[in-house]
C-alpha positions in Angstrom: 105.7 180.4 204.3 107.4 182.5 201.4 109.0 179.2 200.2 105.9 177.1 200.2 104.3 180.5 198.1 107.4 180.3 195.8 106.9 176.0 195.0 103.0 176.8 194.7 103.6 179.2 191.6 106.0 176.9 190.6 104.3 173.9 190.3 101.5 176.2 188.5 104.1 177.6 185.8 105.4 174.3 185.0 101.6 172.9 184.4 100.1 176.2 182.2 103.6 176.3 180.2 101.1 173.3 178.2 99.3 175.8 176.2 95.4 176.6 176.3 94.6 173.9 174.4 95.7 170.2 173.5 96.7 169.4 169.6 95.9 165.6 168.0 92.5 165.5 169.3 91.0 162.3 167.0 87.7 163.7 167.5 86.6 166.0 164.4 84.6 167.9 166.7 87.3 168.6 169.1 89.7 169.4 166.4 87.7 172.0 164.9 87.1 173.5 168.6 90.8 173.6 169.5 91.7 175.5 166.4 93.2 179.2 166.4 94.1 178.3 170.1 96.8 181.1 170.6 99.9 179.8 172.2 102.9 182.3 174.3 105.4 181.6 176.8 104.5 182.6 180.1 105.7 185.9 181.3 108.3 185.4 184.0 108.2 187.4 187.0 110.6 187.4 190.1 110.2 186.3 192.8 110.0 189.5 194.8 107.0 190.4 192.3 105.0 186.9 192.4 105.1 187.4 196.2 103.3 190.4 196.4 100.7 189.7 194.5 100.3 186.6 195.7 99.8 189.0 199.1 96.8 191.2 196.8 95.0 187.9 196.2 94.7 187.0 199.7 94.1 190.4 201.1 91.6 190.5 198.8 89.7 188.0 200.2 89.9 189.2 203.8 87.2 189.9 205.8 87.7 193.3 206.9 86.2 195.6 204.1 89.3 197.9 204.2 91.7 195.4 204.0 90.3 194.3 200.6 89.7 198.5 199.7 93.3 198.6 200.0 94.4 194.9 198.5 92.5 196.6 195.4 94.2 200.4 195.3 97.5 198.7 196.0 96.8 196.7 192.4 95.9 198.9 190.1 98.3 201.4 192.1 100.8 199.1 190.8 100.0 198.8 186.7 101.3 194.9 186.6 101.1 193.6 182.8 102.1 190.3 181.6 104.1 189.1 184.7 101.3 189.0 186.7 99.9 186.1 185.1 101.6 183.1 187.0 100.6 183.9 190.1 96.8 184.9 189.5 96.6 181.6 187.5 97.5 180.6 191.2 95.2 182.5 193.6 92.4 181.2 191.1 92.8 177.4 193.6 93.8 178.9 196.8 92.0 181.1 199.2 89.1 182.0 199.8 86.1 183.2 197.5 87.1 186.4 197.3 90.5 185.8 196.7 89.3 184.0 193.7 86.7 185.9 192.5 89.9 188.6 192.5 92.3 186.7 190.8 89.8 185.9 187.9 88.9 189.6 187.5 92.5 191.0 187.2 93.0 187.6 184.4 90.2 189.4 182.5 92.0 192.6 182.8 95.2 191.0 181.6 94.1 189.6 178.6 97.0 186.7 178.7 95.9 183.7 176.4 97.2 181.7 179.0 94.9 182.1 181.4 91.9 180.7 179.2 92.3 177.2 180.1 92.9 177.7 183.9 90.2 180.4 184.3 87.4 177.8 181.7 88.5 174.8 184.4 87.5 177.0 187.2 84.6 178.1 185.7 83.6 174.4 185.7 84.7 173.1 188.7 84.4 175.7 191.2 81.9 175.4 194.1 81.1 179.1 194.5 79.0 180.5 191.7 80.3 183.8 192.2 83.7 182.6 191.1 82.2 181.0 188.3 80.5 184.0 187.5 83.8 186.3 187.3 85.9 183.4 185.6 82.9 183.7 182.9 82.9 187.4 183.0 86.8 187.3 181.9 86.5 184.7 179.5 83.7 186.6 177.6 86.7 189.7 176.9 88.5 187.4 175.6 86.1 185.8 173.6 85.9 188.6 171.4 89.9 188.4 170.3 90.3 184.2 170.8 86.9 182.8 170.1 88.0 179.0 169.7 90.1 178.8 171.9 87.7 180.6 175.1 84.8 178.4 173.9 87.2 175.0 173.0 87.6 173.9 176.3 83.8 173.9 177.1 82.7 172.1 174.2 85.1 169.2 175.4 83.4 169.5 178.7 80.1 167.9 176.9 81.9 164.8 176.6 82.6 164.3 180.3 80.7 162.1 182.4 79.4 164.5 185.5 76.2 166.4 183.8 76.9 169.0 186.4 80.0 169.7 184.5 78.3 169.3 181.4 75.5 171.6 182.6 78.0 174.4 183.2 79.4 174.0 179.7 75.9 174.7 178.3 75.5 177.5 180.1 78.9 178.8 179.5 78.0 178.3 176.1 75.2 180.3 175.8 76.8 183.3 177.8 79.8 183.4 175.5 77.0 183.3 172.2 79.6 180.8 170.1 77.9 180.2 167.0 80.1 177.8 166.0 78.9 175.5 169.1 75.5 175.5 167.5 75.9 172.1 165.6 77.4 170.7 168.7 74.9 171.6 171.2 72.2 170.4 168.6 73.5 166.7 168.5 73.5 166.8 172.1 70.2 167.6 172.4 69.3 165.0 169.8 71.2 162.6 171.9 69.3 163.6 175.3 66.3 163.3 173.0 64.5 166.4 174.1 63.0 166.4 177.7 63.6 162.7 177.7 65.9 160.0 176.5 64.5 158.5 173.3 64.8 154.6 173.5 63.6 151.5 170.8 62.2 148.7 172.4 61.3 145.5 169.9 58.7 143.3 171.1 58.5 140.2 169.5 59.7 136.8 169.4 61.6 134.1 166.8 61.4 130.6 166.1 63.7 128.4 164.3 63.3 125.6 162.0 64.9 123.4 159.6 64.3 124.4 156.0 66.6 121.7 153.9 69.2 119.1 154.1 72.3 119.4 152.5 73.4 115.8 151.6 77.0 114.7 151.2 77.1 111.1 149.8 80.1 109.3 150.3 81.7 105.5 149.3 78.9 103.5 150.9 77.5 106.2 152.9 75.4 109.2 153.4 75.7 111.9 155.4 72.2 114.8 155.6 73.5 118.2 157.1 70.5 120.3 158.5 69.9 124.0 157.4 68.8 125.7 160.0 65.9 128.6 159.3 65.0 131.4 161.4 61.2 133.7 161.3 60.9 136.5 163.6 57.8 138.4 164.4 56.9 141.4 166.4 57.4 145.6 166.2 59.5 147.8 167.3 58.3 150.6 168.8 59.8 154.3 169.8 59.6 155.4 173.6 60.6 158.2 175.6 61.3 158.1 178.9 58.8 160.9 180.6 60.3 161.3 184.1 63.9 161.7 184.4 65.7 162.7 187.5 65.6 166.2 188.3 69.2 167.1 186.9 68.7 165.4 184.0 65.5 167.4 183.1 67.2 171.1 184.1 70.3 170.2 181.3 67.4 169.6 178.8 66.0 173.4 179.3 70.2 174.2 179.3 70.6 173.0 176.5 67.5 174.7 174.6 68.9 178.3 176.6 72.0 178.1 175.0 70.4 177.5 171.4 68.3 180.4 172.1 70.5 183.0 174.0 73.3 182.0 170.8 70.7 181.8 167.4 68.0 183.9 169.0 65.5 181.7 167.8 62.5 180.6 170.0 62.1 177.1 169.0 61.3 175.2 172.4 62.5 171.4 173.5 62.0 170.0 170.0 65.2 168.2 168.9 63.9 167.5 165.1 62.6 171.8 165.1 66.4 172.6 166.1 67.8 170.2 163.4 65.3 171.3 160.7 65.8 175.1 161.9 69.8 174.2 161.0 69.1 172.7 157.7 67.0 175.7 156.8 69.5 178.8 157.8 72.4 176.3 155.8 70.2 176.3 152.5 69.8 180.0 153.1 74.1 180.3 153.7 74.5 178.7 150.4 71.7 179.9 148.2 73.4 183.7 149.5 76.7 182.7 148.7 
């Protein structure tokens, strides 16, 4: 058992030795998330040390209330710093609820910058919204000190394909109040088009004729090339699609949370209020500067 424990944290040290965030991204908006990403080595601990708190996280998801009363004394008894970090990035995918929920509270106590990109994918991906809820808690502390790079991997969670995921980003968002994200998660609602995808459909039709002949006379012959004509008629027309699936229609109102809970401004579903609110406070930034 002790060696599997030992490989686990292992394999985990070897994968969060990347950094918090990923450099090169072609994407301007990704580029300008992913800035003053703070980047350290990872505290080493022995082996004697991963081990026992690697023991904390599971105790402290036991289901015997005084095993986890004492799982918690035996933590802060013990004062761990920077070493601690490995092997709580671990318990964060192992165990159960508890154990995670645990491990993603003590990485808000630690205040390692490498623990924002493990504890942002488990706020993401994790099935138990209390988890979710903790990883969040931990990430807004360190908000406050490493603002782009807490809120840099949610903002590249908007270009993922599960909305769920996307869903959680939005909320995550709004929690951490990022006002930076506010141009982001106003093109995203213009792309959702409010409460419904925005679509053009042209109704028409087009006919074809032949308008002229371009003649190429030759030594005793003559050769009349057709130019072909086209004439289309019809309109085009803007549509919205009013009933969406269910999902679809709950990350609209996400979306329009997060713009409120991060600019305070009660605007509603209104893409084009959003975008004019935007140009409006921008005009005011520059006519103050």
């Amino acid at each position: 058992m002790r060696r599997r424990l030992w490989i686990g944290v292992g394999v985990i040290g070897a994968c969060a030795t990347l950094g918090p965030a990923a450099e090169g991204q072609a994407d301007g908006r990704r580029a300008k998330a992913s800035r003053g990403v703070v980047r350290a080595e990872l505290p080493k601990a022995d082996p004697q040390t991963r081990i026992a708190i690697l023991r904390i996280v599971r105790d402290a998801g036991h289901t015997r209330h005084d095993v986890r009363a004492d799982a918690a004394r035996r933590w802060y008894r013990a004062g761990y710093r920077g070493e601690a970090c490995v092997p709580l990035i671990t318990g964060l995918s192992v165990g159960r609820p508890r154990s995670r929920e645990f491990a993603a509270r003590a990485l808000g106590e630690l205040m390692v910058p490498n623990a924002i990109r493990p504890l942002a994918r488990r706020a993401l991906i994790d099935r138990e919204r209390t988890v979710r809820r903790s990883c969040m808690q931990s990430l807004a502390r360190m908000h406050r000190r490493w603002p782009e790079a807490v809120a840099g991997p949610f903002v590249q969670a908007l270009e993922t394909r599960s909305i769920a995921k996307r869903s959680r980003a939005v909320d995550a968002l709004g929690v951490l109040r990022h006002e930076a994200a506010i141009p982001v998660l106003i093109r995203e609602f213009e792309y959702i088009g409010g409460r419904g995808p925005r679509v053009n459909v042209f109704a028409g039709r087009q006919q074809a004729y032949v308008r002229d002949y371009d003649a190429e006379v030759a030594t005793g012959a003559a050769i009349a090339k057709p130019v072909i004509g086209t004439v289309q008629s019809g309109a085009v027309l803007d549509a919205r699609v009013l009933q969406t699936r269910r999902i679809v229609r709950e990350y609209h109102f996400a979306v329009a949370r997060a713009l409120r809970s991060i600019s305070g401004a009660r605007i509603g579903t209104d893409p084009a209020a959003w975008r004019r609110w935007q140009k409006s406070r921008q005009k005011a930034a520059a006519a103050a500067h």
